[in-house]
N, C-alpha and C positions, 0 to 999 in steps of 0.2 A: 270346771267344764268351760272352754270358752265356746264367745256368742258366734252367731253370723258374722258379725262385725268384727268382732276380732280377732277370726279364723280369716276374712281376708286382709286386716292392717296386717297379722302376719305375715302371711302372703306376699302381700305386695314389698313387705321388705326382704322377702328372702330372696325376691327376684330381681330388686335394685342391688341386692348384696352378690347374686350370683353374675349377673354383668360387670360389675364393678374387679369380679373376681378373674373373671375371663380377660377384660380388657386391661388389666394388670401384667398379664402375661407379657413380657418382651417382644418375644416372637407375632405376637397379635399386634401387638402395636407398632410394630417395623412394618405388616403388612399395609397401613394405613398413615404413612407420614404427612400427611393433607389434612389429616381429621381433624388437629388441632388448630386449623386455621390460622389469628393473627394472635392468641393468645385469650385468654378470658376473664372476667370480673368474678371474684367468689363475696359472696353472702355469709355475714355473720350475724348472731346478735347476741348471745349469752358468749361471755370467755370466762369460766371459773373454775376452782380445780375438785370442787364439789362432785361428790360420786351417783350417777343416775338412781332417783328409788323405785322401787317397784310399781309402786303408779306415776308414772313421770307423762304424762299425755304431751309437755313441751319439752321433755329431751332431746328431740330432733332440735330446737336451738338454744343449744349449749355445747360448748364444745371443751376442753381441756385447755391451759397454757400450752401444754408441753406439747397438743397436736398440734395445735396452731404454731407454733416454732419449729414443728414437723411439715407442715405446710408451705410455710414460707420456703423451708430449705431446699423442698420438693418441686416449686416453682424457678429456686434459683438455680438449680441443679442442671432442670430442664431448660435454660437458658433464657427464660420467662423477664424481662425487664419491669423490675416493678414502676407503676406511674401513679400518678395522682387520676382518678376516673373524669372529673372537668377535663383533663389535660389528652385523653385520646381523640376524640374529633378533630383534632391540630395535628397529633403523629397520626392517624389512620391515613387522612388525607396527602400526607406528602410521599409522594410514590416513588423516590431516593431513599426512603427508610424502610427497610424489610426485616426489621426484628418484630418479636412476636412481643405481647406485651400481659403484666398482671395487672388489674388494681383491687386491690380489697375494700370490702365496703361494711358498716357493719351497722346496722338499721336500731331504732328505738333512743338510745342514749344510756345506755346501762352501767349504773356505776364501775360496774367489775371490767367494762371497756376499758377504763380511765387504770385500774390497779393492777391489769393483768394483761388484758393486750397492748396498750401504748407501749408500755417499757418495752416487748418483744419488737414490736415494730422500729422503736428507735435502734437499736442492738445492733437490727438487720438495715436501717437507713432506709424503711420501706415506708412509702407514702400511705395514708389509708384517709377514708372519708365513714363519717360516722353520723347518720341522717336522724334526724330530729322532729318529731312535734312538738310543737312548744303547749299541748295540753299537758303533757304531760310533765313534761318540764314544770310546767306553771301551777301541777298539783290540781288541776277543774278537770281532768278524764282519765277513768281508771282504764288498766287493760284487763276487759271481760278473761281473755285465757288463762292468767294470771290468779284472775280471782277465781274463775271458777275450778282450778284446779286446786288451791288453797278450800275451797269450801267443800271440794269435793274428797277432799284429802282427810277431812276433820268429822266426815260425818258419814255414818253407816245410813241413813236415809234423811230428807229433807223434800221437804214442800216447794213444788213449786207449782206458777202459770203459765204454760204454752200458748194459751190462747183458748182451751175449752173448761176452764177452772180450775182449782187449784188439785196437785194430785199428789201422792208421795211417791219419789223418787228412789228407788233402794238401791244402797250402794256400797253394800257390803264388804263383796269379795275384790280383789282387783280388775276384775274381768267387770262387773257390775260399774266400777267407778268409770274404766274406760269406756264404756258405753254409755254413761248418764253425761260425762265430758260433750263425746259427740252427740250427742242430743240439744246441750246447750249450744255447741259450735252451729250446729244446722238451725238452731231458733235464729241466733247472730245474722247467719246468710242469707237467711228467709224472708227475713221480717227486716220492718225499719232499724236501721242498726241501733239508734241514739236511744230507743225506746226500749229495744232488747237489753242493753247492754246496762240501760237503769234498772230494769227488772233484775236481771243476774245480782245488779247491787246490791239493789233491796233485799234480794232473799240473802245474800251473804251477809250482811247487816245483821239479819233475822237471827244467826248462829253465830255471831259474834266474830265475821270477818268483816275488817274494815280497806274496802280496795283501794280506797287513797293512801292509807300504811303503806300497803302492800308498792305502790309506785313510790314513796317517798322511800322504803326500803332500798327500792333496786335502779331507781333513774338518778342521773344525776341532776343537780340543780343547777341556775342558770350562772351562780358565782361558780360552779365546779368546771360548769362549760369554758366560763372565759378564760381559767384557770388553766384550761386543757390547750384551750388555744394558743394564748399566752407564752406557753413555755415549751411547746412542742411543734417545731417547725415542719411537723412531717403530718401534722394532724389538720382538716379541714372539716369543718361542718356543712352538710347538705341538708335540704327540705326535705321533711316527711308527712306534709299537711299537718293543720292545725289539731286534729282530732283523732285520726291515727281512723277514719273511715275511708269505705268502700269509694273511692271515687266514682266509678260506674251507675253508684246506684242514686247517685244525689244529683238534684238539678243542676241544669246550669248557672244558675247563682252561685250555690252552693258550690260549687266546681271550683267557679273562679275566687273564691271567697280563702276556700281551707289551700289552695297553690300559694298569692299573692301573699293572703296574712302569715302565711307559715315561712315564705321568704323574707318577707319587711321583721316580721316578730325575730327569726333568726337573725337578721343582720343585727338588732338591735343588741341581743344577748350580747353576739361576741365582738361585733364594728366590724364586721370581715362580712361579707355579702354573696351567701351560697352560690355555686355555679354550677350544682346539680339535684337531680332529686330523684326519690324512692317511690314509688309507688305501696303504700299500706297493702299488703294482702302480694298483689303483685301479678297473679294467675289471670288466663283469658278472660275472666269471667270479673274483674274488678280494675280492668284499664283495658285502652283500644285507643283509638285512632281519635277521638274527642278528647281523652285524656290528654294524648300525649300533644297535640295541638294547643292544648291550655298550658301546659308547661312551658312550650317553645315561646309560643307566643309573652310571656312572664317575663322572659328574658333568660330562660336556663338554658345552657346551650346540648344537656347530657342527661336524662333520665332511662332508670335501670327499673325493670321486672322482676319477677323471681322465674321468670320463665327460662328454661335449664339451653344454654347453646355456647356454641363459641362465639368469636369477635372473628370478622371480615372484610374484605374492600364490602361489601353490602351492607354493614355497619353504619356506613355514611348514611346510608337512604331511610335507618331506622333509628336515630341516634333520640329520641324521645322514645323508644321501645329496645333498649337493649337489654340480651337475657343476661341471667347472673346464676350462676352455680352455688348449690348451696354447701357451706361445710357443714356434713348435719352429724348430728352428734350420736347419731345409731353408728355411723360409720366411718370411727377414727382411726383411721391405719394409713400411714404415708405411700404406701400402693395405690390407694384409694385413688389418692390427688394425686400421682401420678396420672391416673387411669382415666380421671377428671381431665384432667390437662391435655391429653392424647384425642379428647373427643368423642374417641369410639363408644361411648357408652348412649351420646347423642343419638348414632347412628342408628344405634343397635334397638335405639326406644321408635323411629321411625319405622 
């Protein structure tokens, strides 16, 4: 039987799937050749060719080799010019150029970047940017989603504290795990993130998951990094903050602290001096106008949201807030990104 909760996650993906479906159609999208604007940035972070399990709570990022080489093709097709994402504020601005433009970006640093998407991108001679904390990198910050899907994966129920003592969490059936997931993700957003996210530890600790495994598993390290750099002239590294938190929710210290360290820590890795950045989380609710003001100001000339739109002459005036589309991994069909690329799916959510 499923919950409240996971009668509307359905939901809402059968209706991201039913627009995606509509605005697929030819005919739909010839009515709208405008909708696609100057071209747009797509959002990755898992590439592997591992098959979704039945409690996957982060299968929205993961996505296949063979889509994402379905993607790329789908962008060249549509006569998309792939770019490096530092390098649009220079072609947006010059108004003798009227091509539309891609750039791929693909957030965290995940090993399976380096063995499954690089090679695709070189094939295709397509630039991409692969954004970084160096917590993680550095092995001192787990990623709570990670772990708590790994703990929550391994145990039919489990103790925890929300804040009014400790409780047992049951999490039996599928339906039960995804809803103790969102439970944990809502503590995460709620609460101070650094304190939640030791908690989550701790009780994964308690059953015998270790969440720094779990990043030394699937991040790469900092000799991997330079390695990728090194010999891949199409690959560049961006900032992801130091900690992989909420910028929004942290002081201004803090602000300028996880921007600047997480640039200078980058440069150091690979000797190459990031010239963009990602915002963690990315949604209205975890960057604005103070954010992206701390960025600029750093010296980054281009930071990207996960907030869903195309690329514009209006581009210029938001270039520390530009959206990025996500390739999500509920919905891999090369129509998809088509349909993505078109726009119209933009439209249709206003």
């Amino acid at each position: 039987m499923f919950s409240l909760k996971s009668a509307k996650r359905i939901l809402k993906y059968e209706i991201i799937r039913a627009g995606l479906e509509v605005s697929a159609i030819p005919g739909i999208r010839a009515l709208f050749p405008k909708a696609g604007g100057r071209g747009l940035i797509f959002t990755l972070h898992h590439v592997r060719p591992d098959a979704p399990p039945a409690f996957g709570p982060n299968a929205i990022l993961s996505v296949t080799p063979q889509f994402l080489e379905e993607a790329i093709n789908a962008a060249l097709e549509l006569n998309l010019t792939p770019v490096h994402l530092h390098d649009l504020p220079t072609l947006l601005s010059d108004p003798t150029d009227l091509r539309s433009f891609v750039a791929f970006t693909l957030d965290d640093g995940y090993r399976n970047n380096a063995q499954f998407a690089a090679p695709l991108f070189r094939k295709y001679k397509v630039p991409y940017t692969i954004f970084i904390s160096p917590g993680l990198t550095q092995r001192t910050r787990s990623m709570w989603w990670e772990t708590a899907e790994a703990l929550i994966r391994l145990q039919d129920k489990f103790d925890f504290d929300f804040g009014q003592g400790t409780e047992i969490i049951t999490a039996a059936s599928v339906t039960q795990k995804y809803d103790a997931f969102d439970r944990l993700a809502a503590f995460v957003h709620a609460n101070d993130e650094d304190a939640a996210v030791a908690r989550i530890d701790a009780a994964a600790h308690q059953y015998g998951v270790d969440p720094l495994t779990i990043v030394d598993n699937l991040i790469m390290t900092t000799d991997e990094l330079r390695q990728l750099v090194s010999d891949d002239a199409f690959a560049h590294m961006g900032a992801h903050t130091m900690t992989h938190v909420n910028l929004k929710r942290v002081d201004r210290a803090r602000l300028e602290s996880e921007i600047r360290q997480s640039i200078s820590t980058l440069h150091g890795f690979t000797g190459v001096k990031p010239r963009s950045f990602s915002y963690p989380y990315g949604y209205k609710s975890a960057t604005g106008d103070r954010e992206a003001d701390a960025v600029l100001s750093a010296g980054i000339p281009v930071a990207v949201t996960t907030q869903p739109g195309v690329l514009s002459s209006a581009s210029l005036d938001t270039m520390g807030l530009l959206p990025r589309v996500s390739l999500n991994g509920l919905f891999q069909k090369k129509r998809y990104v088509k349909a993505l690329v078109s726009g119209i799916p933009f439209k249709i959510a206003k």
